[in-house]
N, C-alpha and C positions, 0 to 999 in steps of 0.2 A: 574368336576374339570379339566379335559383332556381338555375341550373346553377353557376352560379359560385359564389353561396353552399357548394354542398352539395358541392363538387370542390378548392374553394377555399378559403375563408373558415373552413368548418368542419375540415378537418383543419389548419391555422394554429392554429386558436382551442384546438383540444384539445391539440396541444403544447407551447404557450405556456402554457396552464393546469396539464398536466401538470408542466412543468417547476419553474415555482412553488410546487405542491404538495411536489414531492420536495424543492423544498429549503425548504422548509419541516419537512420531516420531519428533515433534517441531513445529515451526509455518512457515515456508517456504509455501510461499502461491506454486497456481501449477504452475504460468506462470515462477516461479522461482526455480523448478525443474529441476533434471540434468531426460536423459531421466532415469535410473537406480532409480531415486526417485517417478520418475512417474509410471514406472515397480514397483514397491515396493507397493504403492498406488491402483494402478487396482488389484493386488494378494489382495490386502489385502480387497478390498469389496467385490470382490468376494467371501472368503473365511468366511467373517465374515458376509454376506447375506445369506447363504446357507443355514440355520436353518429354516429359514418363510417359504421355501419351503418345507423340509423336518425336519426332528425333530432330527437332530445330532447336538442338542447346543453345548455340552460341545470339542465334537473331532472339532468343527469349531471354537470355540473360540480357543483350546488350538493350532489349526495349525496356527488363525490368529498370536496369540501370539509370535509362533515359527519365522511367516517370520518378527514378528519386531523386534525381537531378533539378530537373523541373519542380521538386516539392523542398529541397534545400532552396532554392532562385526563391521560389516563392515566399520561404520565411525568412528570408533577408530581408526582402521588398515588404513585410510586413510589420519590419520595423523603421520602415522613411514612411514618414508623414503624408504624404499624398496618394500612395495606397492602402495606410491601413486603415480609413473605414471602410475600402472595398473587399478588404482580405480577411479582417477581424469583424468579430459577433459582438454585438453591443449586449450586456447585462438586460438582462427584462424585471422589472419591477413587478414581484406577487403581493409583497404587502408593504405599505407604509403606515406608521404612526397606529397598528393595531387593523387597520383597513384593510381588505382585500381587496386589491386593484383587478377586478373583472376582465378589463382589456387584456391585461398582462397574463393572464390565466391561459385567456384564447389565445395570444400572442404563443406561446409556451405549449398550448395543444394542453393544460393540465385541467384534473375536472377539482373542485371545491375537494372532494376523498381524498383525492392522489396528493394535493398540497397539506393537507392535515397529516396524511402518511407520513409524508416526508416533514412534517414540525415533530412528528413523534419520534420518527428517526433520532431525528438532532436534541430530543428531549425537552420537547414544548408540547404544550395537551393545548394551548390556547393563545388564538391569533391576535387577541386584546394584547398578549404580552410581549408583542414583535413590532419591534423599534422599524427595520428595515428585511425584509426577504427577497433575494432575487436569485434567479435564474442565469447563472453562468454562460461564458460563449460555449465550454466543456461540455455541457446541462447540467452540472452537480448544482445544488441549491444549497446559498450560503444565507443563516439566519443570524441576525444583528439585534438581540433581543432590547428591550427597554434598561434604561440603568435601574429601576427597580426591581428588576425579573433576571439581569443577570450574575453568575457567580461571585463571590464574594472573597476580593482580589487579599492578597495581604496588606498591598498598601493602602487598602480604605480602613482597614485597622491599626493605619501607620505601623507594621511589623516590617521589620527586615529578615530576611528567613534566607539562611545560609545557601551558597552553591550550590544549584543543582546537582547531584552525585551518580555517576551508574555502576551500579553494582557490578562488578569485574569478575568474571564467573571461573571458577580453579577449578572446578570438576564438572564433568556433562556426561552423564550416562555411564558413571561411576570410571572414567577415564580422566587421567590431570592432562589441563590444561597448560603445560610447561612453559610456554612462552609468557603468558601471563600472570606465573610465579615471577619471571622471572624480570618481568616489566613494573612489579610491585617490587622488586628486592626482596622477597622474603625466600627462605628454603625451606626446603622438604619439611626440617628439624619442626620449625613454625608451624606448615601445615598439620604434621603429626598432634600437634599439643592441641590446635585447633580441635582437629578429627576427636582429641580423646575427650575433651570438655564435653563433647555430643554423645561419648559412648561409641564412638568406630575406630578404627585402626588407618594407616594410613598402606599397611599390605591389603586389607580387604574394604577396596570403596565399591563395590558392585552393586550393595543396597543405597549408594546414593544418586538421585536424580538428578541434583543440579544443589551448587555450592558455591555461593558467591561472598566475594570480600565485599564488605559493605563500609558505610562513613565510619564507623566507632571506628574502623582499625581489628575487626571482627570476621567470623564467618557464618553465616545463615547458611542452614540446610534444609533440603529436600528432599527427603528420603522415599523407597517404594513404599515403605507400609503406609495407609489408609490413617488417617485419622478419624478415630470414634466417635460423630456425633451423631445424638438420636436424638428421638422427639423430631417434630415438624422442622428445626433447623436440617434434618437430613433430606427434607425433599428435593425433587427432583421431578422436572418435567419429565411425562410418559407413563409409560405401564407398568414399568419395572420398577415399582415402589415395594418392598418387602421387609417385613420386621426382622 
């Protein structure tokens, strides 16, 4: 019974614990932790692993327990006023008005490369064209381009442009999505006519990859076959380029 406890029972009981814990904590993936959530995160596997090694389940879960207690307490009190400049990360200024703020660079650990990396990222080649760039409490860096340099909204062409729409997807991997027929009110009869306007059936959907109702009142497909383009629009990063 020992063996099976300590092979069994105990690594079940830590990931099921485990997993309550984290969500308990909420769903902040890590690249979108402050470092204080990441400290939170390393304590907490280690403390809630410690059992597979050694046979103290209950004192490892009940410590896990404690540090996410302690890290709920902590983001309550980081929304009253008098602790949260000691709990929260102030924003760091990389660029203002086209400028790169030097301090703020050091301030951030980032070298002149790694800040142009990350304007490339975000699809800026040039720091003349950055309104405002800073450095999150997260570290993700948010860039606030110039009004000259940024996209070009509808309402600077005074357009009013209908509802956004999401396409409501009836087939996935040549499988109906039933519930979704049936949240649109349309039937099978519907889909069929659909299917045939494309040239498919609605007995044989295997060759399609994804089929969604779109604004017309229509359906778009996605079939396996490949579509034929040649010439340089066929390229493709890597080796495998072949006529």
């Amino acid at each position: 019974m020992s063996v099976v406890y300590q092979f069994v029972c105990t690594p079940i009981a830590v990931f099921l614990a485990g997993y309550l814990l984290l969500r308990l904590l909420g769903k902040k993936a890590v690249a979108e932790m402050t470092s204080f959530e990441l400290l939170i995160v390393l304590i907490l596997g280690n403390s809630i692993s410690e059992p597979i090694v050694t046979k103290r389940l209950e004192v490892a879960i009940w410590y896990s327990f404690a540090v996410v207690l302690v890290y709920l307490v902590l983001l309550r009190l980081e929304l009253v006023k008098p602790f949260k400049k000691w709990l929260s990360s102030s924003p760091t200024v990389l660029i203002r008005g086209g400028d790169i703020d030097e301090q703020g660079l050091k301030h951030a650990k980032l070298s002149v490369e790694q800040l142009i990396q990350q304007l490339r990222i975000k699809g800026y080649e040039n720091c003349a064209d950055i309104s405002l760039c800073l450095m999150e409490g997260s570290g993700h860096i948010s860039v606030i381009p110039k009004a000259a340099k940024r996209p070009v909204q509808p309402a600077d062409l005074q357009l009013s442009p209908p509802p956004t729409f999401i396409p409501v997807p009836l087939i996935i991997d040549g499988s109906l999505v039933e519930q979704n027929l049936q949240y649109l009110h349309k039937t099978k009869n519907w889909l069929a006519q659909q299917l045939q306007a494309h040239g498919h059936t609605i007995q044989n959907m295997s060759g399609i990859t994804l089929a969604t109702y779109n604004q017309d009142g229509n359906l778009n497909l996605d079939t396996t076959a490949l579509s034929q383009i040649g010439g340089a629009a066929n390229y493709k990063p890597g080796d495998d380029n072949r006529e």
